[in-house]
Every structure is written in C-alpha cells, then in structure tokens.
C-alpha positions in Angstrom: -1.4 -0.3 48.5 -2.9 2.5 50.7 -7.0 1.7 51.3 -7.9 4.9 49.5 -5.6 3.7 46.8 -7.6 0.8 46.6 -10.9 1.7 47.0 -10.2 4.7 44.3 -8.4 1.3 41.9 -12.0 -0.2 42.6 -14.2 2.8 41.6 -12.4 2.7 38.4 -12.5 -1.1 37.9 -16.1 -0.8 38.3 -16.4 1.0 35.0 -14.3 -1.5 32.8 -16.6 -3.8 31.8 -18.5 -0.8 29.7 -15.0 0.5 28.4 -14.3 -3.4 27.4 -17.5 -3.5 25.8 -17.4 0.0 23.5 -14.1 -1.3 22.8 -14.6 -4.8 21.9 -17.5 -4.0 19.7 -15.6 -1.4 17.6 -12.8 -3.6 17.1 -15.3 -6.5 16.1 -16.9 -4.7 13.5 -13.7 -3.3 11.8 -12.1 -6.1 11.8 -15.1 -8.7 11.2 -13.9 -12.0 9.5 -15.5 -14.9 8.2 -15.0 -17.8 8.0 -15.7 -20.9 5.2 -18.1 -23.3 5.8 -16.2 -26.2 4.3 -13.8 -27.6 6.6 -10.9 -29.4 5.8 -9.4 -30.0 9.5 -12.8 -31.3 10.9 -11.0 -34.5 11.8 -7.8 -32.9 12.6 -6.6 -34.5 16.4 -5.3 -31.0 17.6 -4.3 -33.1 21.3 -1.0 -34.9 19.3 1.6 -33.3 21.5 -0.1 -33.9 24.4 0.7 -38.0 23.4 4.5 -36.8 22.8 7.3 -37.7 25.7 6.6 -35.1 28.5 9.4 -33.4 31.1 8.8 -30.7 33.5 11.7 -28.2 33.5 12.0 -26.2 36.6 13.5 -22.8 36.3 16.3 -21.0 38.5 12.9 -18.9 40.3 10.8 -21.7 40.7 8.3 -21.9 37.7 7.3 -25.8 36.5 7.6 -24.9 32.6 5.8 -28.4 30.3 8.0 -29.3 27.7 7.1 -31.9 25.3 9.5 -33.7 22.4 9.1 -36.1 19.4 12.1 -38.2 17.8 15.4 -39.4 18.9 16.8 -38.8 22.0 20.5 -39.0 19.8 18.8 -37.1 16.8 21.8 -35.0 15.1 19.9 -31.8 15.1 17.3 -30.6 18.2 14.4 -28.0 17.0 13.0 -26.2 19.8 9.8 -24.5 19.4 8.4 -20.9 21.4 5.1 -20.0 21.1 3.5 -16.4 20.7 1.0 -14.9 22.8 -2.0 -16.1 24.8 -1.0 -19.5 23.0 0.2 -22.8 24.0 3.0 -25.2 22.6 -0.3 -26.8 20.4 0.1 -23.7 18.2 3.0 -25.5 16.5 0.0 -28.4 15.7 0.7 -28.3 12.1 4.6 -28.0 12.6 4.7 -31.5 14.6 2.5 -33.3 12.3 4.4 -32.7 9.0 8.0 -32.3 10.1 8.1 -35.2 11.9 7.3 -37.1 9.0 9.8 -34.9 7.0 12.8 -35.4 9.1 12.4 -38.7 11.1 14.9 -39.6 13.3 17.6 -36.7 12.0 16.0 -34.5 14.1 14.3 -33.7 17.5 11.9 -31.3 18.1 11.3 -29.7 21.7 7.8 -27.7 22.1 7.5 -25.8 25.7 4.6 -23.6 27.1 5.6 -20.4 28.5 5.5 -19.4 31.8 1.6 -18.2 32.8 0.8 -20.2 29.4 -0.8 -23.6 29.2 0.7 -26.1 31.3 3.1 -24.4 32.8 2.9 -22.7 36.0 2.1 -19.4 36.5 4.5 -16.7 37.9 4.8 -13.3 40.1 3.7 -10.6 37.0 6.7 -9.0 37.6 8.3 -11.8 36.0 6.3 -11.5 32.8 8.7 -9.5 31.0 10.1 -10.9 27.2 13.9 -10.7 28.8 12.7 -13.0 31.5 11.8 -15.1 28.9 14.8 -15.4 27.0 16.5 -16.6 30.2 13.6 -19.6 30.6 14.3 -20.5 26.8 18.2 -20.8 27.9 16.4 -23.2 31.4 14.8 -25.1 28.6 17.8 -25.4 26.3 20.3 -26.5 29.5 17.9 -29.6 30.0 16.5 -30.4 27.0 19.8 -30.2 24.7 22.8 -30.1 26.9 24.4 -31.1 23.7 24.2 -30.7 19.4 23.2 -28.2 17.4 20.1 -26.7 17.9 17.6 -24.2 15.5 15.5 -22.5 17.5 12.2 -21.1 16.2 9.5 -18.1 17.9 6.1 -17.3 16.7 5.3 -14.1 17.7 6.1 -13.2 21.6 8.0 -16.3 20.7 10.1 -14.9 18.3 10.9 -12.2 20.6 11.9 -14.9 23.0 14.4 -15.8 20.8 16.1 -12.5 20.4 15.9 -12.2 24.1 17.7 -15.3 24.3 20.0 -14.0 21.6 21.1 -10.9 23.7 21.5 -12.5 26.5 23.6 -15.0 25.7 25.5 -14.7 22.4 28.5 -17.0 23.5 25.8 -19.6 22.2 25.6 -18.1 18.3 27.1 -20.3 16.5 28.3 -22.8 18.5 25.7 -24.5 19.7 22.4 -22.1 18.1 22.8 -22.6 14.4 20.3 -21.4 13.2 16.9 -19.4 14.2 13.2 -18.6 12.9 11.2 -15.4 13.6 7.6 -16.3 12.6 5.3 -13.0 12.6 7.1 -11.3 15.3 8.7 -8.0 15.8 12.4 -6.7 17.5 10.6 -3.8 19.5 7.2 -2.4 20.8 4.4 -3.1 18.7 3.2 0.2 19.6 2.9 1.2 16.0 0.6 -1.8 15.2 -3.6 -1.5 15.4 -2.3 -3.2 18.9 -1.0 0.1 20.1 -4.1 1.8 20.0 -6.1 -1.0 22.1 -3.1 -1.0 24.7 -4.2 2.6 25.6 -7.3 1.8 26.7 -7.4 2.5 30.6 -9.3 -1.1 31.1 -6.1 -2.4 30.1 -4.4 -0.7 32.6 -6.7 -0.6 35.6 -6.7 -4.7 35.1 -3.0 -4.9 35.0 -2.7 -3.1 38.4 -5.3 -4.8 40.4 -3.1 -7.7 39.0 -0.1 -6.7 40.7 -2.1 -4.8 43.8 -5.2 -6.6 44.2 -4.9 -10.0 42.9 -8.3 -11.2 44.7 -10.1 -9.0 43.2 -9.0 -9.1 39.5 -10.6 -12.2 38.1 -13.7 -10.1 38.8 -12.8 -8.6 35.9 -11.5 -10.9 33.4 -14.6 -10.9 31.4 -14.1 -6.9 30.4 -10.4 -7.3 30.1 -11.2 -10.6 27.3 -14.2 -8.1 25.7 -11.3 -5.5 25.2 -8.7 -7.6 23.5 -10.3 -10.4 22.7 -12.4 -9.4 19.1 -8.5 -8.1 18.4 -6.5 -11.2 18.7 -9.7 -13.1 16.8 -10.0 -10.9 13.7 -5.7 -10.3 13.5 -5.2 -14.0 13.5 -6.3 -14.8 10.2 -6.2 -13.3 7.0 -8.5 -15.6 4.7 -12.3 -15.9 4.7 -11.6 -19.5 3.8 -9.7 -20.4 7.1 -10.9 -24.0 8.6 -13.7 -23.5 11.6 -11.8 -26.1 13.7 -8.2 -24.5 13.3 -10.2 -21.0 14.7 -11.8 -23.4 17.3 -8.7 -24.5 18.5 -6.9 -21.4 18.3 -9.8 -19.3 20.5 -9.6 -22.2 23.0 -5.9 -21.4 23.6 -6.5 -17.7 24.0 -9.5 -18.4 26.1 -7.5 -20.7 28.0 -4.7 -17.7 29.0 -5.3 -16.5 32.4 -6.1 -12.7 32.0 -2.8 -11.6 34.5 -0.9 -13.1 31.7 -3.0 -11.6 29.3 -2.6 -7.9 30.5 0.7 -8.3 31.7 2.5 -9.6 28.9 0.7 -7.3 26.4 2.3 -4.4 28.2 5.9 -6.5 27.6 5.0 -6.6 24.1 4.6 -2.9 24.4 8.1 -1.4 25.4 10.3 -4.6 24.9 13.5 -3.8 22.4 15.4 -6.7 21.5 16.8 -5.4 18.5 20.3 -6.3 19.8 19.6 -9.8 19.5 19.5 -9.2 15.8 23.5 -8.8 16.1 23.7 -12.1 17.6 21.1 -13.7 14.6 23.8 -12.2 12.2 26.1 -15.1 13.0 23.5 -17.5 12.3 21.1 -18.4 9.1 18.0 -17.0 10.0 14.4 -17.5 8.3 11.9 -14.4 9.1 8.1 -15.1 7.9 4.7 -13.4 8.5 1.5 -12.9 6.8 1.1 -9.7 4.6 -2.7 -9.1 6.7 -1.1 -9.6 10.1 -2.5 -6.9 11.9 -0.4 -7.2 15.3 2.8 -7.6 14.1 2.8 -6.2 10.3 5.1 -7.1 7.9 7.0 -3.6 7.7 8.4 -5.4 11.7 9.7 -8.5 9.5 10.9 -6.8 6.4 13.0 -4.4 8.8 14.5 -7.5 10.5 15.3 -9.2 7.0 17.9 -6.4 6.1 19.0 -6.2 9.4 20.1 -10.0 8.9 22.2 -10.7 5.6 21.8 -14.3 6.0 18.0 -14.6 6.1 15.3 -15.6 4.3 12.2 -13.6 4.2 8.9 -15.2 3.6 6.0 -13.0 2.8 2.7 -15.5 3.2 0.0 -13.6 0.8 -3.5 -13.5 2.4 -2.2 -14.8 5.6 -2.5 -13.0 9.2 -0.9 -13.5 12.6 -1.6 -17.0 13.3 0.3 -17.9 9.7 2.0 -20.8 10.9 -1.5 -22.5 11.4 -3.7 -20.8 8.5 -0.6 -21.6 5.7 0.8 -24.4 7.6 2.6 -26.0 4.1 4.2 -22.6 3.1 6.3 -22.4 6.6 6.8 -25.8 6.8 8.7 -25.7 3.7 11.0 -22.3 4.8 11.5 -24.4 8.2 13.2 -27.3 5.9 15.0 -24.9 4.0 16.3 -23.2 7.4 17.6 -26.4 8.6 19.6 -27.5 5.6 21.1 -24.3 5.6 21.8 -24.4 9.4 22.9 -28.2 9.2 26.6 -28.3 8.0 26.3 -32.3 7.9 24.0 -32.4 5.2 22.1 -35.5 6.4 18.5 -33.6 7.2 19.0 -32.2 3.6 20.2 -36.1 2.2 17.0 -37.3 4.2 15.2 -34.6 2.7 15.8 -35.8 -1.0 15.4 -39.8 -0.3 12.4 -39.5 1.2 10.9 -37.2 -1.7 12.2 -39.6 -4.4 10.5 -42.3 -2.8 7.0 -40.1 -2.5 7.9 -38.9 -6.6 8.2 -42.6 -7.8 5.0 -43.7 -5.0 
C-alpha cells in the first residue's frame, strides 16, 4: 500500500466514527426492541460448555480451532454444531442443556468456534471467506468423528458452513453426513435482507481495508465499525418483547466479544457467498430448515426457498421469533432437532431412547 494510498485510507477513516454513528442511530430507532422485565433465565449457567471435554483441532493452514463435546466417545450417532455470526459455540447453550438429557449416551455432540470466533485463533482476513469454512468443518469432522454417522447442524453463517461443506465434499452425503440442519440461514448473499443496505455503508468498507492494509491502525476504529452494525445484529436477533434479559446479555457479550476484522470481513462473505450447490448434495440427506418469521438478516423467504429446493426437509416456521431463534424458542428447535435425528438414524435406537425416556417422564 503506496503512502498516499494510505494517508488518503486514513483521511477517510477519520470520518467513520460520524458515518457509524448516523447509521447506528437510525437503525436503533427502527428497529428498537424491548425487552420483559421478568426473567426466566436469571439463573441460567450460560459457561456449561466451557465444563464439557475440550480438544484443539489444528487446521491444514495453521489456525488452533476450540472444539468442545458431551457424551460417549462410542455414542452411535455424533451431532456437530456450527455457529452463526459474531457468535461463539455457547450460542448452542440451550441445545447442550436439553439434548443431552434427551439423548444420553446414543449420541455425541461436537460444538467448535470458528476461526476469528471465540476461542479459536484468529486468521489472515483473506481466509475469512464461507468456502474456507466448509473446508475447517471437514478439519473438524476428520478429528472429531473419523468414524459413524454424523448430523451436522449451522445457525446462520453456520448453516452456510454446512453447505460449503456440502459442495465441497459430497462423497460424504450419505455415507457418513446423514443428515443436516439449516437454522436461520440463507444459500446466497443476504444482499436482499435489511443487511444489504447497512453493508453499503462506506465505514464498512474503509474498516475492512485498513484490515487487510493497515492492520495497526484498524482497532482505532472498532468502536464506529460496532456503532454501524451493532444496533443491527441487537434489534434482528429477537423477535419478542418478552425475550429473557440474561439470554440478550449473553448473546451481546458474544457479539461484543468478536474482533471487529472478523466482524467486517466476514460480513462482506456473507454478502457475495453462493452455496446454493450444496443444496444438491443436502438432497441426499434428511434435512430440517428453521428460522424465525421476524428474522430480519436472514428472512424466511431464504428458508422457504431452500425447503422446496430440498424434498426431504422439514421446514419450521418459529412465529414471533427472529435471528437468534435457536436461543429465544429454544424448546421449538429442540424438538425439530429430535425429529431430524430419528429420521437421519436408520438404527432406530435415538428414536427407541426417545420414547423410553418420555414414558418414564409421562408416568413420573
């Protein structure tokens, strides 16, 4: 990057923080939510997975992804879990808590962090692209479940993971991949979503290539870049007024918690990825597809599209719910998850678990 290049970047920079600003407060006050002052989750230990068994998978370029799994090493059936944007593994809270009791030693579960996420390392921003990410699910897979069947499920940027993975390497539909979730996501850009409109905002951009071309300098700006898109991801993620103060606690902290190169950069993957010939791969495989009908990032025209794209899915339409519907309506996909798995599982045992276990809590 020449000096004049550079100083000319900096100029620009210089007038983010008032771009962020008019932007941030627009997006605030049309999408201003409330939330309930009763709260059921005040109690709620949101650090469980960090308690779960921990491994470090390392992948092919170098990046220390933190993978965490609950149940039997020998389980029949391994779930692995792929979180959505500015999240963390801890946005499957809700998933852990319940389906381990559900399941019990018929199945595994497998919860990673994305690279530039959580507690995994970060990585060059060229590398923040959703096809890189299908290839660190398949890093994750190789180590985690060598062996078995496996469902895989993606929330958001997540779900797009999983359709990266899906076109990437199909030799694994069915024979090892059985069966696959897409939890408020999309197959393409979400350009047609309110999130298309903030991703033209030049702050966006300015911050995204002093990321790649002054990396010293960025975290300057991170405060303008979290003012831009940050009263966005707040107000999209939930749809009810009623939503528990602690589950928004926790789910701010995670997207505070994101580094803002991962921020910027991966919201411009999210912009021109196209993974729609993944769907040809899911086609071999049960599939279930769920959103929220308020999700404002990814809206539910993206999941309805996939649904007929996919003749052996289920399509879950959560009423009132928005983008984080996985935590706001945790009982509603936690259901469709079971559902997925008996229909993935050609043994039958999750699904004979399944009915023992609610006899017993029936006749309690």
């Amino acid at each position: 990057m020449s000096t004049a290049n550079r100083a000319g970047w900096l100029a620009g920079a210089a007038g983010i923080a008032a771009v962020g600003s008019a932007a941030g407060v627009t997006a605030a006050r049309s999408l201003r939510r409330r939330v309930t002052a009763e709260d059921p989750h005040r109690d709620e230990d949101f650090e469980l997975l960090d308690a779960d068994r921990s491994t470090v998978v390392t992948t092919p370029d170098g990046v220390p992804l933190a993978v965490r799994e609950v149940g039997p090493l020998n389980a029949p059936l391994t779930v692995v879990f792929a979180h959505g944007f500015c999240l963390q593994m801890g946005s499957f809270h809700f998933q852990r808590a319940r389906l381990t009791e559900q399941w019990g030693d018929q199945v595994r579960m497998v919860f990673y962090d994305q690279r530039g996420h959580g507690q995994s390392g970060e990585a060059p921003p060229e590398t923040y692209t959703v096809e890189q990410l299908g290839q660190d699910l398949e890093s994750v897979l190789a180590v985690m479940a060598p062996r078995g069947p496996i469902v895989l499920v993606g929330h958001s940027m997540g779900g797009m993971t999983v359709l990266s993975h899906a076109r990437q390497y199909p030799q694994r539909y069915p024979t090892r991949v059985v069966g696959a979730a897409l939890i408020a996501s999309a197959a393409e850009g979400v350009s047609r979503s309110p999130l298309g409109e903030i991703l033209k905002n030049p702050a966006l951009e300015a911050i995204r290539f002093g990321a790649r071309y002054a990396p010293k300098t960025v975290h300057r700006f991170r405060g303008a870049g979290r003012t831009v898109i940050g009263p966005i991801l707040r107000a999209a993620s939930y749809g009810d007024e009623k939503i528990s103060p602690s589950v928004v606690a926790f789910s701010e902290k995670m997207m505070h918690d994101t580094p803002i190169t991962t921020l910027v950069e991966f919201l411009h993957a999210l912009e021109v990825h196209d993974e729609t010939a993944g769907l040809t791969t899911l086609r071999k495989v049960p599939t279930l597809i769920a959103c929220g009908d308020h999700d404002l990032l990814t809206p539910m025209e993206y999941s309805q599209e996939m649904a007929v794209a996919l003749p052996k899915s289920e399509l879950v339409i959560v009423g009132g719910a928005g983008h984080l519907v996985q935590l706001e309506n945790p009982e509603i996909i936690d259901d469709a998850l079971v559902r997925l798995v008996e229909r993935s599982t050609p043994s039958k045992l999750v699904a004979l678990t399944r009915r023992v276990r609610d006899r017993v809590r029936n006749h309690g």
